[in-house]
Biotite code that builds the C-alpha atoms (Angstrom):
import biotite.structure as struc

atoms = struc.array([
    struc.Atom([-20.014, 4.000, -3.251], chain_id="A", res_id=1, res_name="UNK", atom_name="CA", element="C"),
    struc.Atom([-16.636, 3.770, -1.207], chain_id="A", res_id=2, res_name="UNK", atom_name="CA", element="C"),
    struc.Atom([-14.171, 1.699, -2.562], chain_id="A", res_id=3, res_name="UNK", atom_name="CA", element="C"),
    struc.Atom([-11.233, 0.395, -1.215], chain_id="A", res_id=4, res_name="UNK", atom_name="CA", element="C"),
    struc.Atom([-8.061, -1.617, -2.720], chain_id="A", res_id=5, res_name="UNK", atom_name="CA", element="C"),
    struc.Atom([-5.892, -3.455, -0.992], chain_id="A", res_id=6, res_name="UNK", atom_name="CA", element="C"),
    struc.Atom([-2.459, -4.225, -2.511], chain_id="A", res_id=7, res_name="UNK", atom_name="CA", element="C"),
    struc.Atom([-0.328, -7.352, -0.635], chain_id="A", res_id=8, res_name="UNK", atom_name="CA", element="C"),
    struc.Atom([3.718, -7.142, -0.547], chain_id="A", res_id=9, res_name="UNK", atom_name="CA", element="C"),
    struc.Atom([6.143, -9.501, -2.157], chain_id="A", res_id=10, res_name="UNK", atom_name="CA", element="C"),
    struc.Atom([5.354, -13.517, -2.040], chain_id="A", res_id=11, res_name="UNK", atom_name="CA", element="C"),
    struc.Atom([2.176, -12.576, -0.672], chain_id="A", res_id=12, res_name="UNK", atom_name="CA", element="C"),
    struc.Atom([-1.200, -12.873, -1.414], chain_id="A", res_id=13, res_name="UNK", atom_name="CA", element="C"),
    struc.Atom([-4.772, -11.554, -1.163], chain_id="A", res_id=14, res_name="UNK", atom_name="CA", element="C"),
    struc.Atom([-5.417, -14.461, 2.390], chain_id="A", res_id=15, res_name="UNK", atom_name="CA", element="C"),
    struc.Atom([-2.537, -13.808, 4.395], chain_id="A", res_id=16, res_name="UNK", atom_name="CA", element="C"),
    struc.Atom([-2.009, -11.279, 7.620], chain_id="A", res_id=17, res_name="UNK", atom_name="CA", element="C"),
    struc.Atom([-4.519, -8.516, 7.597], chain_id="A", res_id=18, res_name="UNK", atom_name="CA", element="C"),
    struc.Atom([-6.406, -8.554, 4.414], chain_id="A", res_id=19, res_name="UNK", atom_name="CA", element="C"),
    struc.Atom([-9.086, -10.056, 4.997], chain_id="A", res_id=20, res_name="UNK", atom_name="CA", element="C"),
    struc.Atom([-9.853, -9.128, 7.738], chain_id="A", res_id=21, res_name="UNK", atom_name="CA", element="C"),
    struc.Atom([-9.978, -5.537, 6.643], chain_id="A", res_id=22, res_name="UNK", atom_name="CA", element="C"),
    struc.Atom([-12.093, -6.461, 3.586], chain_id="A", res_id=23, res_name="UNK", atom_name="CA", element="C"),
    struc.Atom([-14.615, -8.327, 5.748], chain_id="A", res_id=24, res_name="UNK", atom_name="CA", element="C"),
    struc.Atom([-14.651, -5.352, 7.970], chain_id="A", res_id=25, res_name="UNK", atom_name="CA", element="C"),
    struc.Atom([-15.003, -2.712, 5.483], chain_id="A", res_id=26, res_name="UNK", atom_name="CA", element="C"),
    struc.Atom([-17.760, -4.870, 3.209], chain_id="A", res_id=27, res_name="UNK", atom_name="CA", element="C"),
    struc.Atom([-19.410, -5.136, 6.552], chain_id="A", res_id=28, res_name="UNK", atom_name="CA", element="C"),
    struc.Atom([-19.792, -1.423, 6.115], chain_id="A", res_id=29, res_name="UNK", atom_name="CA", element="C"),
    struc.Atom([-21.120, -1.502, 2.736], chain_id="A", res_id=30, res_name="UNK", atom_name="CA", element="C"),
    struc.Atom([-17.723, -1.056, 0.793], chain_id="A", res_id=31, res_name="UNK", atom_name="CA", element="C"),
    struc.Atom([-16.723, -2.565, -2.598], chain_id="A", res_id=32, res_name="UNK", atom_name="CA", element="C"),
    struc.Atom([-13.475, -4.016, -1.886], chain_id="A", res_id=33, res_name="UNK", atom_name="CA", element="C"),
    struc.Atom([-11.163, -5.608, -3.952], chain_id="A", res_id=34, res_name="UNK", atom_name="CA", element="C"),
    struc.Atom([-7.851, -7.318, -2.914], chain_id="A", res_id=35, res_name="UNK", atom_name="CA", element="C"),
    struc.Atom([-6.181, -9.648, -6.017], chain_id="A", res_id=36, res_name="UNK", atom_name="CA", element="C"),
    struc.Atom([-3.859, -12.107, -6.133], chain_id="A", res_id=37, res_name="UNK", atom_name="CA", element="C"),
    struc.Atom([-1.271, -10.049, -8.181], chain_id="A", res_id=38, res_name="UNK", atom_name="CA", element="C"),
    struc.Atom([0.674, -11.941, -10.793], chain_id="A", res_id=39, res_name="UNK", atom_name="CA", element="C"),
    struc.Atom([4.235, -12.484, -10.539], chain_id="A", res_id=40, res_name="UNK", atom_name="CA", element="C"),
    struc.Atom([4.081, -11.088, -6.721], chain_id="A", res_id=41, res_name="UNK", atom_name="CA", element="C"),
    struc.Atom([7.643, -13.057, -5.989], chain_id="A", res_id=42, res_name="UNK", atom_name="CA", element="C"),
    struc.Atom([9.288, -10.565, -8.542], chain_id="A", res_id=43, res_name="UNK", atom_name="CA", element="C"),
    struc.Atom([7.342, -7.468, -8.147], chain_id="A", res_id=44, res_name="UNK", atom_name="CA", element="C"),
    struc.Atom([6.624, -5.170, -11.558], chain_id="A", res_id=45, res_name="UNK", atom_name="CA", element="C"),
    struc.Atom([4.977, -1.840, -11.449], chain_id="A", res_id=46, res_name="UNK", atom_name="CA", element="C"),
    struc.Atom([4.099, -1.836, -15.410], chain_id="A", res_id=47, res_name="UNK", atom_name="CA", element="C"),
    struc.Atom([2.942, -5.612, -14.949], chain_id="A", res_id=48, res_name="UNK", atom_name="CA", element="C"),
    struc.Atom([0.778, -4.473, -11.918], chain_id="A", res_id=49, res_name="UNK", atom_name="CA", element="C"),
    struc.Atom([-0.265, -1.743, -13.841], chain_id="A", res_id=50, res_name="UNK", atom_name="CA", element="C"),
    struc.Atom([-1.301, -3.903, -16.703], chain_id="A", res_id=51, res_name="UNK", atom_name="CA", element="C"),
    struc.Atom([-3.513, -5.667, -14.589], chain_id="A", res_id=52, res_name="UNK", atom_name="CA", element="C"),
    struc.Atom([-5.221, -3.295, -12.115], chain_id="A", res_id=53, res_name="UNK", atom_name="CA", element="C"),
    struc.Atom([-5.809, -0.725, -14.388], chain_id="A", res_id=54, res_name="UNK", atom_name="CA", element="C"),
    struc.Atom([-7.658, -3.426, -16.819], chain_id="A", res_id=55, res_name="UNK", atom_name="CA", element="C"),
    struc.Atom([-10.352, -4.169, -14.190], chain_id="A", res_id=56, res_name="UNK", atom_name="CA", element="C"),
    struc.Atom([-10.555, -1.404, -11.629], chain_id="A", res_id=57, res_name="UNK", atom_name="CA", element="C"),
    struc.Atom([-11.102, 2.022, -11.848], chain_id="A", res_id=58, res_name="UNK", atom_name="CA", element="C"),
    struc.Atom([-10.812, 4.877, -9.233], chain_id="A", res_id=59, res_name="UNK", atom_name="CA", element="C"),
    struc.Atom([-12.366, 8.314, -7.966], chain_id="A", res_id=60, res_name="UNK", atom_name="CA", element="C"),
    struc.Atom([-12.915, 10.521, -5.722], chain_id="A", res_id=61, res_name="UNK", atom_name="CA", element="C"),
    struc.Atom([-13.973, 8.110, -3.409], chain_id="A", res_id=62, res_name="UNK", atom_name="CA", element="C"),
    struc.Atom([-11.456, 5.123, -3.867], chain_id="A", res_id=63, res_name="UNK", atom_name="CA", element="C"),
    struc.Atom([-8.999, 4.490, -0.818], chain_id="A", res_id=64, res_name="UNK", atom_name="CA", element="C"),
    struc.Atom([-5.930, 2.516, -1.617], chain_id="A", res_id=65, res_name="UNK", atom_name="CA", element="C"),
    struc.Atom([-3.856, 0.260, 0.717], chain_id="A", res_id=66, res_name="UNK", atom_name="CA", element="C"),
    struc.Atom([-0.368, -1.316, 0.018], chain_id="A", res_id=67, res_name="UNK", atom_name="CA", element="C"),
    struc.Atom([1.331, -3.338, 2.461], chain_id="A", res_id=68, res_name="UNK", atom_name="CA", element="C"),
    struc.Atom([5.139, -3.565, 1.936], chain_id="A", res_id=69, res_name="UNK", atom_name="CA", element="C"),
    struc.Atom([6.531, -4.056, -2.033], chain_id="A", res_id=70, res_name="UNK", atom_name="CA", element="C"),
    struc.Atom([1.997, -2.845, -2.469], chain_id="A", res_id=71, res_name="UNK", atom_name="CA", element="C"),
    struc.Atom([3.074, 0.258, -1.139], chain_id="A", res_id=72, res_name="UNK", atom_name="CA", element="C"),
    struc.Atom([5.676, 1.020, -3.893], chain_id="A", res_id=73, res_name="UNK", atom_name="CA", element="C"),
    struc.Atom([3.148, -0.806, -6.087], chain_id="A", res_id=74, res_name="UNK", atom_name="CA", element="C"),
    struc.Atom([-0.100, 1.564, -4.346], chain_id="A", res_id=75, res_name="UNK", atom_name="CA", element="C"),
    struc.Atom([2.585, 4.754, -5.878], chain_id="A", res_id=76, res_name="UNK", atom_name="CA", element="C"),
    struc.Atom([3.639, 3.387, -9.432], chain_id="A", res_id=77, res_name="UNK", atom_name="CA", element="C"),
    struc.Atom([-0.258, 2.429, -9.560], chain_id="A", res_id=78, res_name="UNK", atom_name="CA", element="C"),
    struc.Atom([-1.193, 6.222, -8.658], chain_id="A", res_id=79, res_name="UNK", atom_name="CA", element="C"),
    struc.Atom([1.742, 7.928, -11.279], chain_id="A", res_id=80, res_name="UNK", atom_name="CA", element="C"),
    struc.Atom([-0.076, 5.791, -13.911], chain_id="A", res_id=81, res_name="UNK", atom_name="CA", element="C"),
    struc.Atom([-3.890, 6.286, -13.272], chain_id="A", res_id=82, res_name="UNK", atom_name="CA", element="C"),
    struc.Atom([-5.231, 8.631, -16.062], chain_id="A", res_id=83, res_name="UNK", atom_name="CA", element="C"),
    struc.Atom([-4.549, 12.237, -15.489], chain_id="A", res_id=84, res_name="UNK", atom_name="CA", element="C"),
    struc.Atom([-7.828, 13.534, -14.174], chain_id="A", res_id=85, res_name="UNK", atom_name="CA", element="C"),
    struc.Atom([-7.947, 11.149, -11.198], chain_id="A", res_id=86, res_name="UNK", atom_name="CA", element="C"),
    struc.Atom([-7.624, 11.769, -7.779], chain_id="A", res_id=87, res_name="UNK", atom_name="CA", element="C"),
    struc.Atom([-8.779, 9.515, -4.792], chain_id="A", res_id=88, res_name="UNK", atom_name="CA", element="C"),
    struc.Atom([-9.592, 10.213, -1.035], chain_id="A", res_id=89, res_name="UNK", atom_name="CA", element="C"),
    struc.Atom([-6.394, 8.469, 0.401], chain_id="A", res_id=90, res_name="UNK", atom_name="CA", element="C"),
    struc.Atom([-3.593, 6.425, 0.121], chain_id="A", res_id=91, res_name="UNK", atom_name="CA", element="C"),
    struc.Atom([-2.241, 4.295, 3.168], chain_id="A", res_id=92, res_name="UNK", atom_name="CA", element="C"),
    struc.Atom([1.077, 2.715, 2.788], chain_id="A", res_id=93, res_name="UNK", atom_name="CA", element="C"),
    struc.Atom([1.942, 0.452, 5.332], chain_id="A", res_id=94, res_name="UNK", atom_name="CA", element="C"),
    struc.Atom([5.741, -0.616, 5.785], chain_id="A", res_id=95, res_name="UNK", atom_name="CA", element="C"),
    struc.Atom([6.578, 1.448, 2.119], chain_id="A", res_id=96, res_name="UNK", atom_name="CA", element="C"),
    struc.Atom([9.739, 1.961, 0.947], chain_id="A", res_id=97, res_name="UNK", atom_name="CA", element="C"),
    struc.Atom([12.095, 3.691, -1.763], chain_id="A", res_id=98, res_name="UNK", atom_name="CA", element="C"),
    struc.Atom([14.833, 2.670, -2.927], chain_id="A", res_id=99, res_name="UNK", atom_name="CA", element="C"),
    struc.Atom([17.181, -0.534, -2.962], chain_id="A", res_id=100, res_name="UNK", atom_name="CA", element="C"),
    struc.Atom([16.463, -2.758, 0.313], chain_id="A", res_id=101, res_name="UNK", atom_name="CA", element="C"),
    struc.Atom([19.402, -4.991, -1.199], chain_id="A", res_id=102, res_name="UNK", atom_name="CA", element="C"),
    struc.Atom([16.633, -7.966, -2.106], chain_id="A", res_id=103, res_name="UNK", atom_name="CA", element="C"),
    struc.Atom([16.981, -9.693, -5.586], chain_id="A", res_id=104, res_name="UNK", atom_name="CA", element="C"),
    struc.Atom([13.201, -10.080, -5.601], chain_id="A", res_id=105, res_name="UNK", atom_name="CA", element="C"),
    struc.Atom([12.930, -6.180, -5.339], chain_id="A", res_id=106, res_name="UNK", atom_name="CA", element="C"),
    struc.Atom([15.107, -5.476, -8.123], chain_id="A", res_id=107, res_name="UNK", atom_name="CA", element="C"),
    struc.Atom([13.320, -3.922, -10.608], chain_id="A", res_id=108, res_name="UNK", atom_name="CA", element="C"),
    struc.Atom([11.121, -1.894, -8.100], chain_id="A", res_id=109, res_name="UNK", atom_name="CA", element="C"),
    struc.Atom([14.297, -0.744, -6.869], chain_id="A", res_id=110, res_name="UNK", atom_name="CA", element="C"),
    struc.Atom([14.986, 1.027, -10.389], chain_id="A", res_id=111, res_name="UNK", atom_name="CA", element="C"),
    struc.Atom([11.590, 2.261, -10.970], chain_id="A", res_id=112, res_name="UNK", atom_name="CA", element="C"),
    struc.Atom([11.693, 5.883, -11.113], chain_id="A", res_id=113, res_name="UNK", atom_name="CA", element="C"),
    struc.Atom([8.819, 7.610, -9.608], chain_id="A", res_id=114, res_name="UNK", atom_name="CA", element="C"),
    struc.Atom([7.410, 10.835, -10.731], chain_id="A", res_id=115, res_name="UNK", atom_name="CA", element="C"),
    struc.Atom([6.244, 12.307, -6.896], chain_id="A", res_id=116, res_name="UNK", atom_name="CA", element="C"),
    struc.Atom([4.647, 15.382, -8.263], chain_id="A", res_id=117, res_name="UNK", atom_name="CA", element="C"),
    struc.Atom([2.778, 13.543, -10.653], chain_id="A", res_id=118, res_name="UNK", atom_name="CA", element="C"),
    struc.Atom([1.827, 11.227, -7.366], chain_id="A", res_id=119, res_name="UNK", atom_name="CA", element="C"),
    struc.Atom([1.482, 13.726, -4.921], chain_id="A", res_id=120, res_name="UNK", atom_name="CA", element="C"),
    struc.Atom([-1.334, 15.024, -7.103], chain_id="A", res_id=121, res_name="UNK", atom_name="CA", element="C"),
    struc.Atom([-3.646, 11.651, -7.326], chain_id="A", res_id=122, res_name="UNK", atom_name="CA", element="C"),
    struc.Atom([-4.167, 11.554, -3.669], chain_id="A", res_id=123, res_name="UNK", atom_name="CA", element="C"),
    struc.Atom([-6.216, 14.061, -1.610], chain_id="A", res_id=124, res_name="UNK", atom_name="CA", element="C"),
    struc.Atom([-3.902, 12.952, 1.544], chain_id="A", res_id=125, res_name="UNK", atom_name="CA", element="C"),
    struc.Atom([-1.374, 9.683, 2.070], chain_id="A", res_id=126, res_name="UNK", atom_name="CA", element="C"),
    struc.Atom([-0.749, 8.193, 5.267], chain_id="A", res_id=127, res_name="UNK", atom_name="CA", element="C"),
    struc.Atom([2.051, 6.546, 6.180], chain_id="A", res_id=128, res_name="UNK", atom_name="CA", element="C"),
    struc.Atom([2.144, 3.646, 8.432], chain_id="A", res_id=129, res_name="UNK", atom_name="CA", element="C"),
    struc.Atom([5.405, 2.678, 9.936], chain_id="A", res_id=130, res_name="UNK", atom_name="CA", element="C"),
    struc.Atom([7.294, 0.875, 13.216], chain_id="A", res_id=131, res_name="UNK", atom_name="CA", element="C"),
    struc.Atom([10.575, 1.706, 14.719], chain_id="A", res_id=132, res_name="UNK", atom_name="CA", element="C"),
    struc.Atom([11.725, -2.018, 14.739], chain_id="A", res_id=133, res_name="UNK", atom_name="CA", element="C"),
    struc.Atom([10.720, -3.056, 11.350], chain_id="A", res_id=134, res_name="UNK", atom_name="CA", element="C"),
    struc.Atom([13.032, -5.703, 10.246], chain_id="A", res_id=135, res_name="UNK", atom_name="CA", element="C"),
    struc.Atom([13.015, -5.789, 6.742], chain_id="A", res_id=136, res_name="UNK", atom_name="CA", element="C"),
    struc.Atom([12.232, -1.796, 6.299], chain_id="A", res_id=137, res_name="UNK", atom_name="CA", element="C"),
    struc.Atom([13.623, 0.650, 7.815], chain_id="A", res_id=138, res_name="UNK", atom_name="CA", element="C"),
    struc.Atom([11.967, 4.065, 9.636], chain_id="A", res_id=139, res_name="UNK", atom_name="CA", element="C"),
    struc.Atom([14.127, 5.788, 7.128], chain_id="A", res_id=140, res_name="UNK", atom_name="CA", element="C"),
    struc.Atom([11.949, 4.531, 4.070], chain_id="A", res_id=141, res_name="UNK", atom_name="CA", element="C"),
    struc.Atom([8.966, 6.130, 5.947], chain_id="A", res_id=142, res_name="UNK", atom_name="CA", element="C"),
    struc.Atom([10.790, 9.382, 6.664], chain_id="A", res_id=143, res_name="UNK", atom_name="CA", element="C"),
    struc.Atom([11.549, 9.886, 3.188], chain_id="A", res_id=144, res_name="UNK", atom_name="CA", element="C"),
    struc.Atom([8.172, 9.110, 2.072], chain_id="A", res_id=145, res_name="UNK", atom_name="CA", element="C"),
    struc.Atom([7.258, 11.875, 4.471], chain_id="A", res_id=146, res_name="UNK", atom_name="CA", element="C"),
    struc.Atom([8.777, 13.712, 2.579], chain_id="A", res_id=147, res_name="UNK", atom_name="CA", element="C"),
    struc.Atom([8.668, 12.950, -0.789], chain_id="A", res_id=148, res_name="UNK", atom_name="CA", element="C"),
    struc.Atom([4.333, 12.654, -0.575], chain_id="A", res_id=149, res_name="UNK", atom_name="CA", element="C"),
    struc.Atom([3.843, 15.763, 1.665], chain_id="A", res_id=150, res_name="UNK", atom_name="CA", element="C"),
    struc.Atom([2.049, 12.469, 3.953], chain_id="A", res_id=151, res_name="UNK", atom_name="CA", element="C"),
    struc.Atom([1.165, 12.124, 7.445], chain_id="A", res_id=152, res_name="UNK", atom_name="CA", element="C"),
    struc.Atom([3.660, 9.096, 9.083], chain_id="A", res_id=153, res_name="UNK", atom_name="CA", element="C"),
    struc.Atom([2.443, 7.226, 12.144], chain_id="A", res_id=154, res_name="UNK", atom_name="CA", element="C"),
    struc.Atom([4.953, 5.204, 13.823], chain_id="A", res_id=155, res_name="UNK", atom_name="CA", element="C"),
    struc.Atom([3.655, 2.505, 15.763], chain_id="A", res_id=156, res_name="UNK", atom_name="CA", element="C"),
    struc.Atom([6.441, 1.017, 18.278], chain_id="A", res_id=157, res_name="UNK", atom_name="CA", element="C"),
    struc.Atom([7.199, -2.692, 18.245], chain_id="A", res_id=158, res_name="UNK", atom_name="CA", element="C"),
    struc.Atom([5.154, -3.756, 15.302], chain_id="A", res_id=159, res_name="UNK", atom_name="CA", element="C"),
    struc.Atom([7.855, -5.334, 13.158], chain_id="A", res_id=160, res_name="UNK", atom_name="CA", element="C"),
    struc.Atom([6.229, -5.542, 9.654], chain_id="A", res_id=161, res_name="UNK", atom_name="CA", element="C"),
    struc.Atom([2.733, -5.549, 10.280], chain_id="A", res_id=162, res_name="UNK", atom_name="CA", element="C"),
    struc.Atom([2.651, -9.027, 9.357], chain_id="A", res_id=163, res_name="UNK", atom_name="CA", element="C"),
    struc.Atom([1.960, -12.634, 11.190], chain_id="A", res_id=164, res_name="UNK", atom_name="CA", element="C"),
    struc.Atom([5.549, -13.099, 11.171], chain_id="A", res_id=165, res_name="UNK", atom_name="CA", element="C"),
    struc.Atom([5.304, -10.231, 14.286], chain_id="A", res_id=166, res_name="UNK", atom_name="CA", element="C"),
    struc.Atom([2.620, -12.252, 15.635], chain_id="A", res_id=167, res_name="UNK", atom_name="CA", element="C"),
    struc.Atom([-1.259, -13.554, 15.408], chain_id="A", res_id=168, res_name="UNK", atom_name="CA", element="C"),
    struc.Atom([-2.524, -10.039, 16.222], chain_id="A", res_id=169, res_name="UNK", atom_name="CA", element="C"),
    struc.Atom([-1.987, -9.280, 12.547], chain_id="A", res_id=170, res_name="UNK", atom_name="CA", element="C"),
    struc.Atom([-5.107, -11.417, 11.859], chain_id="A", res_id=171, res_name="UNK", atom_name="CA", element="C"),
    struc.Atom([-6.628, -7.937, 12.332], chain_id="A", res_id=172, res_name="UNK", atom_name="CA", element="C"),
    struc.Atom([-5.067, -4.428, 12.117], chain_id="A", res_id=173, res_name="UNK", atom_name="CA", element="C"),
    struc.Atom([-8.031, -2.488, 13.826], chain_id="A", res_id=174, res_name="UNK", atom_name="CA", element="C"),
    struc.Atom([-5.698, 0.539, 14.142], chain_id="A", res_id=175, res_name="UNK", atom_name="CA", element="C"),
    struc.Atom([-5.540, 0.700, 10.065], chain_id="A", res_id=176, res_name="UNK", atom_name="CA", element="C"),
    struc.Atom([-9.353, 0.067, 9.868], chain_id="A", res_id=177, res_name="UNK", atom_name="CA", element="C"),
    struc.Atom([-9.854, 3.392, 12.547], chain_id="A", res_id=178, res_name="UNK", atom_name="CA", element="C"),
    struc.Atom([-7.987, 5.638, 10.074], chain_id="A", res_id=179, res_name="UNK", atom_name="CA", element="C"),
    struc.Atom([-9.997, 4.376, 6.867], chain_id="A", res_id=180, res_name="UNK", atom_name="CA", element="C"),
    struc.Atom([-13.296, 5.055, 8.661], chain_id="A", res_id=181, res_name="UNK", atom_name="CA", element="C"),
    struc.Atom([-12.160, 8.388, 9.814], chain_id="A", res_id=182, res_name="UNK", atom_name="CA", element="C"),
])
């Protein structure tokens, strides 16, 4: 059975923008999808993440993981982690990032090292889903994830964050929901 997981950003949660949408859509389609409320999501923690996710989900071979924002970095610490032997069909990351964005919140994500061979391994392919005017992330982030994951970016042009906050067509992300089904 596909699977899909879908991993919100910072102060976010599981009913906001896109997300459910998408796992409406992709149920639709037969899919097990899960999208949690992640604990602590105001102060984002890979090992707390971690802690949780890993305690209820599993993946394979056919599991698809999205991360939106702060789930993106979360979507990569979650892939170093998984147990050796796994390795899923995909990994989007929409609006990722590395690094310090100078945000207190984003602290400790900030100093997470990531091992991106390690990474780069758990995935069959990652794509990367960026805009040129994102105002909280910048097209560098997306570059370097290029990069860094050996991933295919898209840049979409005047999206902003991908969020409502760019407007109420992120009730929906239909171009997200084209790649997953490709």
């Amino acid at each position: 059975m596909r699977t899909i997981f879908i991993i919100h950003g910072s102060y976010g949660n599981p009913q906001e923008n896109w997300f459910p949408w998408l796992e409406r859509e992709l149920e639709d389609k037969g899919w097990r999808v899960w999208t949690p409320d992640l604990p602590g999501a105001d102060s984002p923690s890979i090992p707390r993440y971690n802690a949780f996710i890993l305690s209820k989900w599993t993946f394979d071979s056919d599991s698809i993981i999205v991360g939106h924002s702060s789930g993106a970095v979360a979507a990569l610490g979650l892939l170093e982690e998984a147990p050796d032997k796994t390795v899923i069909d995909r990994a989007f990351l929409v609006a990722g990032f590395i690094g310090d964005l100078g945000w207190d919140a984003l602290k400790e994500l900030s100093r997470y090292t990531l091992d991106w061979l390690k990474i780069r391994k758990k995935a069959r392919k990652f794509i990367l889903i960026h805009s040129d005017d994102d105002p909280y992330v910048p097209l560098q982030h997306g570059e370097s994830l290029k990069e860094k994951l050996d991933a295919e970016l898209i840049v979409l042009r005047g999206q902003k964050h991908f969020s409502l906050e760019a407007g109420p067509q992120y009730k929906e992300f239909p171009e997200l929901l084209e790649k997953i089904l490709a």
